[in-house]
C-alpha positions as CSV (number, residue, x, y, z in Angstrom):
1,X,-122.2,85.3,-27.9
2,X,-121.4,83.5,-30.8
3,X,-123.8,84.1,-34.0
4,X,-125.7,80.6,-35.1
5,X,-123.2,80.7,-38.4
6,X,-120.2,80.7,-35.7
7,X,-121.5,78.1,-33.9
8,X,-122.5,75.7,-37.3
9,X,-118.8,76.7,-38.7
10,X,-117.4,75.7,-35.3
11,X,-119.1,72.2,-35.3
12,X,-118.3,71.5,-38.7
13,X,-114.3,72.1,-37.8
14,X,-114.6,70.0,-34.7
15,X,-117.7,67.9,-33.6
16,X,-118.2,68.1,-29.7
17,X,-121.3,68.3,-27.3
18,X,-120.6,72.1,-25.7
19,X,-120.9,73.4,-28.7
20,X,-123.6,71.7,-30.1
21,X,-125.5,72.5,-26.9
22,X,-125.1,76.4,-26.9
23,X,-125.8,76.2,-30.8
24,X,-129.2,74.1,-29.3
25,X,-129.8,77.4,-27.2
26,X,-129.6,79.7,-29.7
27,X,-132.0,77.7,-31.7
28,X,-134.5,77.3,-29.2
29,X,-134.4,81.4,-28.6
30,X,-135.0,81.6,-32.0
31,X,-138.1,79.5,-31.4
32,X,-137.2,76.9,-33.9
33,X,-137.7,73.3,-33.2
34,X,-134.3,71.7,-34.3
35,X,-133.1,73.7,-31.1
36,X,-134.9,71.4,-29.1
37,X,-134.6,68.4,-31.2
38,X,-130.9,68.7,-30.9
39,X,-131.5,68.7,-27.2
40,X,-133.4,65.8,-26.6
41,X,-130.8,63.9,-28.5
42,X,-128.0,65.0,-25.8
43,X,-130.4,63.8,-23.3
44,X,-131.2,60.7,-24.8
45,X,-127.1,60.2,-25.0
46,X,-127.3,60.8,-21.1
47,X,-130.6,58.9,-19.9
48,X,-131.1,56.7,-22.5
49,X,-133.8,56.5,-24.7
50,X,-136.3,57.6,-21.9
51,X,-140.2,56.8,-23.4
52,X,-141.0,60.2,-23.0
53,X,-138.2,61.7,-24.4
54,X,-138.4,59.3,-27.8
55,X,-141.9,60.4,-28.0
56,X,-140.8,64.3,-28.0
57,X,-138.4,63.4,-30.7
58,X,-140.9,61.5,-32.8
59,X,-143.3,64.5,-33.0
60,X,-140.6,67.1,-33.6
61,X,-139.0,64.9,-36.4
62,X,-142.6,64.6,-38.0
63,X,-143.4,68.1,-37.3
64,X,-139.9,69.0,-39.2
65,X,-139.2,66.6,-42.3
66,X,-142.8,65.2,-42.0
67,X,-141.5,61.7,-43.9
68,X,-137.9,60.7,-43.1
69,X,-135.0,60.7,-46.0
70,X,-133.0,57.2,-46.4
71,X,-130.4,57.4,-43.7
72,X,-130.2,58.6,-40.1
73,X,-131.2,62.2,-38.1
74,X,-129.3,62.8,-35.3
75,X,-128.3,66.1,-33.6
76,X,-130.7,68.1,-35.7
77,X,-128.6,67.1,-39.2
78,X,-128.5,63.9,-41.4
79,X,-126.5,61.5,-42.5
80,X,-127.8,60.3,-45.5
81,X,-127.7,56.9,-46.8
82,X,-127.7,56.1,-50.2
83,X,-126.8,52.9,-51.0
84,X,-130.2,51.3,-51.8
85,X,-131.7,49.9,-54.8
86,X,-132.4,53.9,-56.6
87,X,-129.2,55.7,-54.8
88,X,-130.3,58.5,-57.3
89,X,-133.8,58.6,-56.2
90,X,-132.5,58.5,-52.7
91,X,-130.2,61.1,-52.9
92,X,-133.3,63.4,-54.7
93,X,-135.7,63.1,-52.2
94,X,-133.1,63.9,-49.0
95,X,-132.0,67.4,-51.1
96,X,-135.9,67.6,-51.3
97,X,-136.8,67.3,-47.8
98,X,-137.0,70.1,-45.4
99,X,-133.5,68.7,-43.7
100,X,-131.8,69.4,-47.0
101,X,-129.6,72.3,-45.3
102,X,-128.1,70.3,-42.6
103,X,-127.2,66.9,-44.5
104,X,-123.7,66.8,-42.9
105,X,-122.7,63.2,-44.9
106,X,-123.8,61.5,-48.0
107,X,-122.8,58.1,-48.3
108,X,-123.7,56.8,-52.1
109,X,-123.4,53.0,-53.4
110,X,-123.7,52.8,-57.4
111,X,-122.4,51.9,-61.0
112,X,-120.8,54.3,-62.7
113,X,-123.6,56.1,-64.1
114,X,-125.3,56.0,-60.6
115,X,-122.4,58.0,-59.4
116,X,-122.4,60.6,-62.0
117,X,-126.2,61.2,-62.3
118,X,-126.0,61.3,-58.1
119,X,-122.9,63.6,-57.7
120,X,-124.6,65.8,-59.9
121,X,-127.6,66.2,-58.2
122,X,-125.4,67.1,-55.2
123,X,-123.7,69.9,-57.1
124,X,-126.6,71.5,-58.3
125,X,-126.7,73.9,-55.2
126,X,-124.4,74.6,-52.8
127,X,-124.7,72.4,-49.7
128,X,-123.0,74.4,-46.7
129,X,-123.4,72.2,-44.0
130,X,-122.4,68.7,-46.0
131,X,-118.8,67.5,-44.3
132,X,-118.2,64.4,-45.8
133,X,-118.8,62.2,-48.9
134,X,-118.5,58.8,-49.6
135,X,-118.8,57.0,-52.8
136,X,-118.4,53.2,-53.7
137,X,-118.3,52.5,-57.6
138,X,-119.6,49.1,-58.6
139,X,-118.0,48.9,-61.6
140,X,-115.2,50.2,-63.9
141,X,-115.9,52.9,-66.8
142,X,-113.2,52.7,-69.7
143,X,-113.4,57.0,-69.2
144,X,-113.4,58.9,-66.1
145,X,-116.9,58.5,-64.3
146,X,-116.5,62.6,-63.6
147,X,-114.4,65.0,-65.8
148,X,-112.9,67.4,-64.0
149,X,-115.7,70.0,-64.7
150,X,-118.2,68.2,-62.8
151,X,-115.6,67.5,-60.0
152,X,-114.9,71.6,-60.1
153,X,-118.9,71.5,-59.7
154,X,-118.7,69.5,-56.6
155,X,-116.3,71.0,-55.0
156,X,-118.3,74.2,-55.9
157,X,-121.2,73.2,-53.9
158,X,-119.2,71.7,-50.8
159,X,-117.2,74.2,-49.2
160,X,-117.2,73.3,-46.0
161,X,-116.2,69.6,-47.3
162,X,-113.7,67.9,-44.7
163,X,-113.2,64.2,-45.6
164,X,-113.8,62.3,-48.8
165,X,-114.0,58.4,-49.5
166,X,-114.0,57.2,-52.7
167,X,-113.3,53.3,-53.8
168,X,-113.2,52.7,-57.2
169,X,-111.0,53.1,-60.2
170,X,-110.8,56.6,-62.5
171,X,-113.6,58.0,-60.3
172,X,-112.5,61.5,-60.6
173,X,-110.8,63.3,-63.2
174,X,-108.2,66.2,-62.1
175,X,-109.0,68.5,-59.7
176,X,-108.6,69.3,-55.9
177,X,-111.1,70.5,-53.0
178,X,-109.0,73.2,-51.6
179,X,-110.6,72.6,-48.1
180,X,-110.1,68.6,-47.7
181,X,-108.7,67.7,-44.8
182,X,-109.1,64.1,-44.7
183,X,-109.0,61.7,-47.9
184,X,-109.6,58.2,-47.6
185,X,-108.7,56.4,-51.5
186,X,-109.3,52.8,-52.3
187,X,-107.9,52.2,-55.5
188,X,-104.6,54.2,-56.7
189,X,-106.4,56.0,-59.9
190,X,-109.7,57.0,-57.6
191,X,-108.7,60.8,-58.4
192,X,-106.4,61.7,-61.0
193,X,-104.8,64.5,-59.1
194,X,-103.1,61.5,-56.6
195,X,-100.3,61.7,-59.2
196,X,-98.4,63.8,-61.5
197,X,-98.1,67.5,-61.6
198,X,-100.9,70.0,-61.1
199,X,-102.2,72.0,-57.8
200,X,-101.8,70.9,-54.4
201,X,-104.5,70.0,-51.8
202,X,-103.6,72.5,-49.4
203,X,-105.8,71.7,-46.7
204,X,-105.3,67.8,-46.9
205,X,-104.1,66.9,-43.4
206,X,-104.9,62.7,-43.4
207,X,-104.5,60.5,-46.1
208,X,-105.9,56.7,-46.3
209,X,-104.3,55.0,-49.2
210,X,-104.9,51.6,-50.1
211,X,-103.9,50.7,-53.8
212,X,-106.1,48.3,-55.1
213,X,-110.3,48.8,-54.6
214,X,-113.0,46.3,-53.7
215,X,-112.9,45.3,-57.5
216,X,-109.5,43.7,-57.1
217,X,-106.6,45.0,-59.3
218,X,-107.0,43.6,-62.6
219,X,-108.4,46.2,-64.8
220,X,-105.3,48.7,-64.3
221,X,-101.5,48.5,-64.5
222,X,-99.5,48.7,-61.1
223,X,-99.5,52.2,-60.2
224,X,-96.1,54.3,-60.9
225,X,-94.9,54.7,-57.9
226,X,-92.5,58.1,-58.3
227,X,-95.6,60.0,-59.2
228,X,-98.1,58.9,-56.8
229,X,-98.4,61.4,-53.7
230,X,-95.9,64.0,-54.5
231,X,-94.2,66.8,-52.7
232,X,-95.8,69.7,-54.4
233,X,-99.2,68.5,-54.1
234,X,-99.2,66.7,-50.8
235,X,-97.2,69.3,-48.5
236,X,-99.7,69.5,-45.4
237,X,-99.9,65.9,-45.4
238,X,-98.9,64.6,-41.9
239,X,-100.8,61.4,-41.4
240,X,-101.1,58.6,-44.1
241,X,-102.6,55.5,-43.0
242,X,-101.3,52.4,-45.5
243,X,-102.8,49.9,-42.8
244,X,-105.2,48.4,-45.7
245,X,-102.7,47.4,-48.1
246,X,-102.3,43.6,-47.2
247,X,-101.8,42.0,-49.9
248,X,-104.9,40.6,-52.1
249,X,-108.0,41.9,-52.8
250,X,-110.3,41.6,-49.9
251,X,-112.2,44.3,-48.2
252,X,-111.5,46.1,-45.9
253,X,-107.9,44.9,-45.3
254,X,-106.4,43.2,-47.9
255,X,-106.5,45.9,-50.6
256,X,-102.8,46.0,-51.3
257,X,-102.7,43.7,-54.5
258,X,-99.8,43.0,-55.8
259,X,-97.9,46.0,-54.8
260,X,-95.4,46.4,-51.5
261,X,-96.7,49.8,-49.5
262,X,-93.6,49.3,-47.8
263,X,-91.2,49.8,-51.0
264,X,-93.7,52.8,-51.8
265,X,-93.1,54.7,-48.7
266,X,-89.6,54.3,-48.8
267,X,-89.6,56.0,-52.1
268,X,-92.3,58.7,-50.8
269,X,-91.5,62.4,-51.3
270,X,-93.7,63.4,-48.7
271,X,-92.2,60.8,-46.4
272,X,-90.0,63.7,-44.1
273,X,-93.3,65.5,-43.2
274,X,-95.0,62.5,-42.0
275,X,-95.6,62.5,-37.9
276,X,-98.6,59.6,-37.8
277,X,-97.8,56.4,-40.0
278,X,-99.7,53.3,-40.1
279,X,-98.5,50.0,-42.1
280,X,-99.7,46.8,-42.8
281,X,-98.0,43.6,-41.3
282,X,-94.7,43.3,-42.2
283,X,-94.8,39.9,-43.8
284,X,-91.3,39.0,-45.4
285,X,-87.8,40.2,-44.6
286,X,-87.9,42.5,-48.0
287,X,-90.9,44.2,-46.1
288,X,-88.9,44.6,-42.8
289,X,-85.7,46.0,-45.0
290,X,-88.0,48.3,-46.4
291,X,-89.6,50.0,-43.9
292,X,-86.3,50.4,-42.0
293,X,-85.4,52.6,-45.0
294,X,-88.0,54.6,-45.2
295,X,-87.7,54.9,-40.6
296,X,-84.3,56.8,-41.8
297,X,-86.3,59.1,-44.2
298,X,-89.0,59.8,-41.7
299,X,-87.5,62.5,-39.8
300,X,-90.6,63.7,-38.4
301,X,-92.2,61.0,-37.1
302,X,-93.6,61.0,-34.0
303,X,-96.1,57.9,-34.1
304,X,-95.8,54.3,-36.2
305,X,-98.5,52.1,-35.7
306,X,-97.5,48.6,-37.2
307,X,-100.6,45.6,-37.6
308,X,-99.4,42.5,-36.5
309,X,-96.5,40.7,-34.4
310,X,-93.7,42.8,-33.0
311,X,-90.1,43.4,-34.9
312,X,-86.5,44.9,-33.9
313,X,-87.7,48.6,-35.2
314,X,-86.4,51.6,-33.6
315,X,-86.7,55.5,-34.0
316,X,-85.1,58.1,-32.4
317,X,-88.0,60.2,-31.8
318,X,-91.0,57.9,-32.5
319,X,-92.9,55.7,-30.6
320,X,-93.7,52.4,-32.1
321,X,-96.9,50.3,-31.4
322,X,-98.5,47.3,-32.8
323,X,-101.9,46.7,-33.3
């Protein structure tokens, strides 16, 4: 039988209820109470929220965390929320609690200070169970809000890290989480290591990219587009979602700004790896020419998901759908 480390390194690969059930067993053999916290929840999921099942979860949840951190417990881990008016005081008292072990996301909503002081805090201990980050910068720093030794810090502390969202501009100096598998970017200078030369993100499977962030594009130049997202650092990329990049500066959809994804990924390097693509509408002929140039290039494709009305696109090996 798998140990309770196998079971937790199985669920943070893939999420799915027959694992999560047999890790509940081996929980409850252990006599601790998460085991059966974890499978009240299942039950819940199947009977709904039965009256005496949410009172058996109420007085296991109180009996573990006794009060509850800013965000949601489900499952036996958290997903921790904070985006509040003291995201740094929030962020404190969930790596205080009891629950501190199994935070699985940390979602955090802040000025640039916010995010440094709260990243921090996050990367003062390693965090084995925490899966995915989010961060939304309110405004824009005229430095890097992290250098790259307090990224290095973070990615330190977060090695079972599988996703990362981050909108804002010069978020992250250079560096790269060797076990990233999904990255989800608004705004084209989020991390430094999107462009130029430098290590690759190995694991990096998924990549969302939209170029402009929620604070519109008008503190920083349009991006240059030959060094964005190159071959040598990008080579396990085989998804990239540029769905967002309508142009303007709306949330969530409009985020392209001023610049055409569809003249960027005809110029991509990484653009004969590529198996899932999905693009915004294709608004104007020069959008239409473009994207038939880069369906030449994209050798590998299996999948093209276009937003919008339908065109006269073909590929010989990839199937073409509109949403």
């Amino acid at each position: 039988m798998a140990s309770l480390d196998e079971l937790e390194a199985s669920l943070r690969a893939k999420w799915d209820r027959d694992t999560l059930a047999v890790y509940a067993d081996c929980l409850c053999e252990r006599g601790e109470l998460r085991g059966e916290l974890i499978m009240i929840d299942l039950r819940i999921e199947e009977a709904g929220p039965l009256p005496e099942l949410v009172e058996r979860r109420t007085e296991l949840l109180a009996a573990w965390l006794r009060s509850l951190p800013p965000g949601k417990v489900q499952h036996g881990f958290l997903d921790i929320d904070a985006t509040g008016a003291d995201p740094v005081g929030q962020v404190r008292a969930a790596l205080a609690s009891g629950g501190a072990p199994y935070i699985r996301t940390i979602a955090i909503v802040g000025s640039t200070n916010v995010l440094r002081d709260a990243v921090a805090i996050v990367a003062d201990d390693e965090r084995p169970s925490l899966a995915r980050v989010v961060l939304r910068q309110w405004n824009e720093g005229q430095a890097w809000t992290m250098n790259t030794a307090a990224f290095e810090r973070l990615v330190a502390a977060t090695p079972s890290l599988h996703t990362l969202e981050i909108d804002g501009y010069r978020v992250f100096e250079a560096a790269v989480h060797p076990a990233l598998r999904r990255l989800r970017i608004s705004g084209w200078s989020a991390i430094e290591s999107l462009w130029g030369d430098g290590p690759a993100w190995p694991a990096l499977e998924e990549l969302d990219f939209a170029f402009a962030c929620h604070l519109g594009e008008r503190y920083l130049p349009p991006p240059p587009n030959r060094d964005l997202l190159s071959l040598a650092r990008f080579a396990a990329v085989r998804s990239l979602d540029l769905s967002r990049n309508e142009p303007g500066e709306l949330d969530p959809i409009n985020l392209g700004g001023s610049t055409s994804p569809f003249a960027f990924l005809r110029r991509l390097e990484i653009c004969r790896q590529l198996r899932e693509v999905r693009v915004p509408s294709l608004l104007t002929d020069a959008n239409l020419s473009d994207l038939r140039s880069a369906l030449h290039r994209l050798s590998a494709l299996e999948h093209l998901a276009i937003r919008g009305e339908r065109h006269a696109l073909e590929h010989p090996t990839a199937r073409i759908t509109y949403f």
